[in-house]
C-alpha positions as CSV (number, residue, x, y, z in Angstrom):
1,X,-13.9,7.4,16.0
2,X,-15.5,9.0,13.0
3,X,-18.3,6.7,11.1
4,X,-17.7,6.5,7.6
5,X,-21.2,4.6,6.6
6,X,-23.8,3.8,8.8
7,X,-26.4,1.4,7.3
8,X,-29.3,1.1,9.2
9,X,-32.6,-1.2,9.1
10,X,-31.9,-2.3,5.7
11,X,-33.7,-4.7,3.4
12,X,-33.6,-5.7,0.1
13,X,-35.6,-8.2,-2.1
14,X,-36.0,-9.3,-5.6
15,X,-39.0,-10.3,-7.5
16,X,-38.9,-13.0,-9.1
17,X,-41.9,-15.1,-11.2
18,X,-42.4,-16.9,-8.0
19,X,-42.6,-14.5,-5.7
20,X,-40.5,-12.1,-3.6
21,X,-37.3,-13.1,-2.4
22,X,-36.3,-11.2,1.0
23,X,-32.9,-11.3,0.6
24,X,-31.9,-8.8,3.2
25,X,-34.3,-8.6,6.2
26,X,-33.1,-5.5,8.0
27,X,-29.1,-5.3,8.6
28,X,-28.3,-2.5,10.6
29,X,-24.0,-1.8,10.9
30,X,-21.3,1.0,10.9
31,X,-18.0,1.4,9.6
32,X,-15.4,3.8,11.1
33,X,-13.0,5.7,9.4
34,X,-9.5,3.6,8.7
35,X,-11.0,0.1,10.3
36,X,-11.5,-2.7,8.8
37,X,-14.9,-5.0,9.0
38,X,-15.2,-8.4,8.2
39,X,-18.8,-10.0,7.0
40,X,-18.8,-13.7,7.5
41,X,-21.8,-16.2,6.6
42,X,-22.5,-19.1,4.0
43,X,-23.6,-18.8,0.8
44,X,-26.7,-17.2,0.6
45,X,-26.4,-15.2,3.9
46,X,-26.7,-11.8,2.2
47,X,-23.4,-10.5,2.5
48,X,-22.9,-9.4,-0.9
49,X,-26.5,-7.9,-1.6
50,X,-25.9,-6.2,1.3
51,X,-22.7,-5.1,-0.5
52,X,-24.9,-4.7,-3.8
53,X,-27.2,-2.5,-2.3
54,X,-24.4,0.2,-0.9
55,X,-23.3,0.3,-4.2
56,X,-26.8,0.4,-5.6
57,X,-25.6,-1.9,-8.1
58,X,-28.5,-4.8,-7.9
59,X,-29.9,-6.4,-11.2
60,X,-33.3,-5.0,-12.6
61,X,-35.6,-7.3,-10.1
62,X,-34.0,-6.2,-7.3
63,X,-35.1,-2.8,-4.6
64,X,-34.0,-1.7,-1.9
65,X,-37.2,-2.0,0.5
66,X,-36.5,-0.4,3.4
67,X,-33.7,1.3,5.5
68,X,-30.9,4.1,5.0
69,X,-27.4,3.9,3.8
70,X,-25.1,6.6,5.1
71,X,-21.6,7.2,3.4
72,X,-20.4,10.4,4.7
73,X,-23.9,11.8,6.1
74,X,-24.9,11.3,2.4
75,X,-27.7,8.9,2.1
76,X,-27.0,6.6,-0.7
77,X,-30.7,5.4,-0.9
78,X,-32.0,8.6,-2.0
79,X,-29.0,9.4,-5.0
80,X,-29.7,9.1,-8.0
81,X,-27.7,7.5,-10.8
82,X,-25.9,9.9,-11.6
83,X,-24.6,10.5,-8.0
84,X,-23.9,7.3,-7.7
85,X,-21.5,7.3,-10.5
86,X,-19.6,9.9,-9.0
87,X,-18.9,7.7,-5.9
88,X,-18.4,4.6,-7.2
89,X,-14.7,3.9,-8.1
90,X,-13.8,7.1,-6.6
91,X,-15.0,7.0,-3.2
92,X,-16.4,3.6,-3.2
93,X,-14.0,1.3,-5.0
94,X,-15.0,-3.3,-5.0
95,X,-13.5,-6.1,-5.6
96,X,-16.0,-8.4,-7.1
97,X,-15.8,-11.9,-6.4
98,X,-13.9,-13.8,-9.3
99,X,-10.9,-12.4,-11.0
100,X,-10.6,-14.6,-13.8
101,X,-14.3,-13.1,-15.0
102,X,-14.3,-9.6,-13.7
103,X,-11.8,-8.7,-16.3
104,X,-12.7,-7.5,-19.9
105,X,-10.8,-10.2,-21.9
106,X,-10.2,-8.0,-24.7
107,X,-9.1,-5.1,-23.6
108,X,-5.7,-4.5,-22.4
109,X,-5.2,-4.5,-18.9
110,X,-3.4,-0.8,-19.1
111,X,-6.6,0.9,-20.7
112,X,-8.9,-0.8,-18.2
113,X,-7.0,0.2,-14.9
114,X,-6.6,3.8,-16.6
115,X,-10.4,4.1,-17.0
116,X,-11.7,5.0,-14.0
117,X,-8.7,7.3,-13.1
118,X,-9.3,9.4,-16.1
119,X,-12.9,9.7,-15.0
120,X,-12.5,10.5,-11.7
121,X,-8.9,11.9,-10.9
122,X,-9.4,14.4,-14.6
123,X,-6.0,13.3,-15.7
124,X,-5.1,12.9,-19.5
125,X,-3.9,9.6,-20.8
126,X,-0.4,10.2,-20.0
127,X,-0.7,10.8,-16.9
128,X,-3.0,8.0,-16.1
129,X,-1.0,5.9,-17.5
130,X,1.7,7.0,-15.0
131,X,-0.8,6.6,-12.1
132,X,-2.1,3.3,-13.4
133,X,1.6,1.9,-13.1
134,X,2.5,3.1,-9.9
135,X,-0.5,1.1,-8.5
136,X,0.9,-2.3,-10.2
137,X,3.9,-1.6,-8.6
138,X,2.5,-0.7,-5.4
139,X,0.4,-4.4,-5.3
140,X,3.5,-6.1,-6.4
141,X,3.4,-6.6,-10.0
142,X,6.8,-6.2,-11.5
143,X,7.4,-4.7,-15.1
144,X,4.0,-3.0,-14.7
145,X,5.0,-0.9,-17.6
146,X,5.5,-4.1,-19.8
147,X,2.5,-5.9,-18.1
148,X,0.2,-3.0,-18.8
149,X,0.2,-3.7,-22.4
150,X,-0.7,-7.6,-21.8
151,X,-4.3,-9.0,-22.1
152,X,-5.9,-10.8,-18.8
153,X,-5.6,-14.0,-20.2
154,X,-1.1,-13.4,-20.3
155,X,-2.0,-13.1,-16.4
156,X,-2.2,-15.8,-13.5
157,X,-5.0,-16.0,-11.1
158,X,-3.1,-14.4,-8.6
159,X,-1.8,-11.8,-10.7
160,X,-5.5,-10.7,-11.9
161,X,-6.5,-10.5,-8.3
162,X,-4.0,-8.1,-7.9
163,X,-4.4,-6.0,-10.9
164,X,-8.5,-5.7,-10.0
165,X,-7.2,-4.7,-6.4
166,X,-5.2,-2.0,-7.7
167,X,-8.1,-0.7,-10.0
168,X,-9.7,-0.6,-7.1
169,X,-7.5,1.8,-5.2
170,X,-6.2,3.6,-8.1
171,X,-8.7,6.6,-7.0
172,X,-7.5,6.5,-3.7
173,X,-11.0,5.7,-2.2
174,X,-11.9,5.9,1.4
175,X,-13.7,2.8,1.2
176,X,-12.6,-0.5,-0.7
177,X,-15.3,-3.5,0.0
178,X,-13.5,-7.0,-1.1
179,X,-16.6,-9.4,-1.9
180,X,-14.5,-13.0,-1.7
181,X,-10.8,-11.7,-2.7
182,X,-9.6,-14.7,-2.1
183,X,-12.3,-17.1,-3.9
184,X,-10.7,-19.7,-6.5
185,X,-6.9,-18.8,-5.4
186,X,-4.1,-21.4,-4.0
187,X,-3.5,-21.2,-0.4
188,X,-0.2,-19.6,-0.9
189,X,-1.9,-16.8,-3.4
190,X,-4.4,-16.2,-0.7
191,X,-2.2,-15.2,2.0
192,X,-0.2,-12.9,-0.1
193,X,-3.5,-11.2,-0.9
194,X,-4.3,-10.8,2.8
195,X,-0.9,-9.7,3.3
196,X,-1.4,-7.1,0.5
197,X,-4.5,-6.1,1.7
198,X,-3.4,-5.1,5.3
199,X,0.0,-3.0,4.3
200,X,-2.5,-1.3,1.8
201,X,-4.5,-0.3,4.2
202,X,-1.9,0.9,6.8
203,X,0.1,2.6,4.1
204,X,-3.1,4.7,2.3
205,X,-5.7,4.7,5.6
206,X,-8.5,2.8,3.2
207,X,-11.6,1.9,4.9
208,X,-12.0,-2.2,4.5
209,X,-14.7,-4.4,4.1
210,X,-14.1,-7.8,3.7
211,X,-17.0,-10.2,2.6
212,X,-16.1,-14.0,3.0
213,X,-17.8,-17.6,4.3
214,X,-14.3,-18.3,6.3
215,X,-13.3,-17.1,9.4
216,X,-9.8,-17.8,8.5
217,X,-9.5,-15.3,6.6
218,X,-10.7,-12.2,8.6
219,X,-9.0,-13.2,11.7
220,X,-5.8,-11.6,10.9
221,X,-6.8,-8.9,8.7
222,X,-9.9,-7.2,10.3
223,X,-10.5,-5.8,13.6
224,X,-14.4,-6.1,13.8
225,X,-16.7,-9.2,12.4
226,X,-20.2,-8.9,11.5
227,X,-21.7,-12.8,11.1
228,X,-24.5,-12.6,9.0
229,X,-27.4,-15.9,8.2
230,X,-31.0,-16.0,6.7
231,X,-30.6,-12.1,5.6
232,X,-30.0,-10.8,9.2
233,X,-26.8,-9.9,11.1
234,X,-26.9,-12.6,13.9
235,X,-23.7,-11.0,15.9
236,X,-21.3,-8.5,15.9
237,X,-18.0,-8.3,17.8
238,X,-14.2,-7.4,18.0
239,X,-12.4,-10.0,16.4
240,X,-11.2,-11.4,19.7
241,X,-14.6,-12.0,21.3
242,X,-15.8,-13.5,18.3
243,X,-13.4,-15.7,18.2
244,X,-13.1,-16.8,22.1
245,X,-16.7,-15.4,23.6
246,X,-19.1,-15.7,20.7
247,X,-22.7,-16.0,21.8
248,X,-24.7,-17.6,18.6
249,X,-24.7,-20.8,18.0
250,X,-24.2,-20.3,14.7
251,X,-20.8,-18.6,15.0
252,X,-20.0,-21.5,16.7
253,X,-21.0,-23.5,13.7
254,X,-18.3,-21.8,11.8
255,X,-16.0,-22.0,14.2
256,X,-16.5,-25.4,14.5
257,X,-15.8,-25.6,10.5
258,X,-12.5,-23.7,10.5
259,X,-9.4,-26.3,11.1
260,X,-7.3,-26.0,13.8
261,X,-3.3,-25.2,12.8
262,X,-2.1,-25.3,16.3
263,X,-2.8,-28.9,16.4
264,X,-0.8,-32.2,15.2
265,X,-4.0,-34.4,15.7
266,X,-6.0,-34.8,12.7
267,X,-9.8,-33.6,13.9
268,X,-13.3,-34.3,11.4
269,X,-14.6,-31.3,11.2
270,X,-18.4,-31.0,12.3
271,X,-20.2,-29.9,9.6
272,X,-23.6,-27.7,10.7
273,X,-26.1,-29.8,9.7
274,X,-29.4,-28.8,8.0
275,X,-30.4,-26.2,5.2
276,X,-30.1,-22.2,4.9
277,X,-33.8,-21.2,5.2
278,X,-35.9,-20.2,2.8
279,X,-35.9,-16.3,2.0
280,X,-39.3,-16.7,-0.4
281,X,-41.3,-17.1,3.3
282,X,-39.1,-16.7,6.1
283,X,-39.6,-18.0,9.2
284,X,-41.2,-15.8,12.1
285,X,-38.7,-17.0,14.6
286,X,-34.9,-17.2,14.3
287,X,-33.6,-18.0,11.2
288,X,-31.2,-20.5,12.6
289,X,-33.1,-22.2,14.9
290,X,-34.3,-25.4,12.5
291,X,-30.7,-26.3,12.7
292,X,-30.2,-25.5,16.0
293,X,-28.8,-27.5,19.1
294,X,-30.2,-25.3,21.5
295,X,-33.4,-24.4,20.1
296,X,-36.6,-23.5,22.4
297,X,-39.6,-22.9,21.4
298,X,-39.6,-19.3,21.7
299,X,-37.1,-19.6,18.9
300,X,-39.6,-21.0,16.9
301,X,-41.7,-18.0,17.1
302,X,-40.3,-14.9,18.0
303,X,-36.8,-13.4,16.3
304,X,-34.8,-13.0,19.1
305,X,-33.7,-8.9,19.4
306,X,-29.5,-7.8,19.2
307,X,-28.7,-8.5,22.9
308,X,-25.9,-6.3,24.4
309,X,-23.1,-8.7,24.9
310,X,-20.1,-6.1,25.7
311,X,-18.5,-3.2,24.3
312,X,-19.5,-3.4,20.7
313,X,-20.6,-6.9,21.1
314,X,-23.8,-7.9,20.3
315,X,-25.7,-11.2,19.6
316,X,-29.1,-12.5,18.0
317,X,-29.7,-15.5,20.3
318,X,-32.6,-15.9,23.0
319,X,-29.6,-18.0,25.1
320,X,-28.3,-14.2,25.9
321,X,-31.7,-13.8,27.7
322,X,-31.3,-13.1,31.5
323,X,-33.9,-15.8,31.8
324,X,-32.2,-18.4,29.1
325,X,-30.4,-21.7,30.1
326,X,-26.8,-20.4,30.4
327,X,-24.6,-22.1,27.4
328,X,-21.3,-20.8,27.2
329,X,-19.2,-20.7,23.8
330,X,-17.3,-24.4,22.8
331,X,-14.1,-22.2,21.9
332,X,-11.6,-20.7,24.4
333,X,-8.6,-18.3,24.2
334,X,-5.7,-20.8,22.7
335,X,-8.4,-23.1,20.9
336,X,-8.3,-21.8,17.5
């Protein structure tokens, strides 16, 4: 398939008062045309710098350090601002993570979604307007005439989650990155979200990628999973062999987090114990192992390389060495 973006070797930091703050230690991925990509990790993981960083959107104390970001063979490190503007919200569309905030409060929600379509798509305000509700109606917001001349707060949770997702696409862009979409929604709400999600991207061939900490939630809508900790990519895989032949014990730390529906007995969850490291000095090794059941001491030491796994399958564990202790994954096919 054709690559949409390639991001390779990147890494990003911020400088703070106490020093610099390697959020983003050299992720290297790709994104085909039409797929969707799912980036998993806690909180501090650097999924959405990562995100940040494609979009060139970080705060003054951040720079990008090192690596190339390639959107079309056009690399996004070396644009300038004004080239950047161009993409974003046109080619490049995100969800940010919270609805309730990533609205303007007192704007109407007609003359925000109409914004970036005048910009980009040269249509008069007419026209936009048009545009604007034909995208409320295609994310399932009915009256959108009416509900365009409401303010954010007339809106539910759900609701503004849907209205930023069809800001989002109202340029038709050939990439849409969702950073948490689901964040601060019921249960209910977040499945109609997902559902929403996938039908969109069948029915307008959008390029997905969808930032989250559960693996719940990518399982059904993305076809690929990147599993990011400590500002590195850790594994990559189909969603399949992620799920049921994952090979970092880390992944299996999520796993081992997500509840299981297929089963009537009521299972504690094992939390992963420990603490994220610390991204103002690193550790040499892998950033995992402190927390680690299966940790060697070459994992204290030296970060273990990507080891081939499969077909588009690979993991950052020293167990994949041909050498290592052989420790298979905890989950099978039928487990979760």
């Amino acid at each position: 398939m054709e690559k949409l973006l390639q991001v390779n070797d990147l890494k990003t930091s911020f400088f703070t008062h106490v020093g610099e703050v390697k959020a983003v230690r050299g992720v290297s991925f790709y994104l085909d045309k039409g797929e969707a990509l799912g980036i998993v990790g806690e909180s501090g993981s650097g999924k959405s710098i990562t995100m940040m960083s494609i979009m060139k959107l970080l705060s003054d104390n951040g720079k990008i350090i090192n690596g190339d970001i390639y959107f079309e063979g056009k690399n996004l490190v070396k644009a300038d601002e004004g080239e950047m503007e161009k993409i974003r919200g046109n080619d490049i569309s995100m969800i940010f993570q919270d609805p309730m905030t990533s609205l303007n409060p007192v704007l109407k929600i007609g003359d925000q979604i109409t914004e970036p379509i005048i910009k980009h798509k040269n249509m008069n305000k007419a026209e936009a307007y048009k545009r604007a509700a034909h995208m409320l109606s295609l994310v399932g917001i009915p009256s959108p005439e009416d509900r365009m001349k409401q303010y954010p707060h007339e809106f539910s949770g759900g609701m503004r989650q849907r209205v930023m997702i069809a800001m989002a696409l109202s340029c038709d862009p050939k990439l849409l990155i969702a950073d948490e979409p689901t964040t601060a929604l019921d249960v209910t709400i977040q499945a109609q979200i997902l559902e929403l999600m996938k039908e969109l991207r069948e029915k307008i061939n959008t390029s997905i990628i969808l930032i989250t900490h559960d693996l719940g939630v990518v399982a059904d809508v993305c076809s690929r999973i990147n599993v990011m900790y400590g500002g590195l990519l850790v594994e990559t895989a189909n969603t399949d062999d992620l799920f049921y032949d994952s090979r970092h014990p880390y992944t299996w730390g999520l796993l081992g987090s997500v509840p299981n529906p297929n089963t009537l007995i009521r299972e504690r969850l094992k939390p992963i114990e420990g603490q994220p490291p610390d991204l103002l000095n690193p550790p040499k090794g892998c950033p995992f192992a402190p927390r680690c059941e299966y940790t060697m001491k070459i994992c204290m030491t030296d970060r273990p390389p990507m080891f081939e796994i499969g077909e588009n399958h690979k993991a950052a564990c020293w167990l994949n060495h041909k050498d290592a202790p052989k420790v298979s994954s905890p989950f099978k096919r039928g487990d979760k």
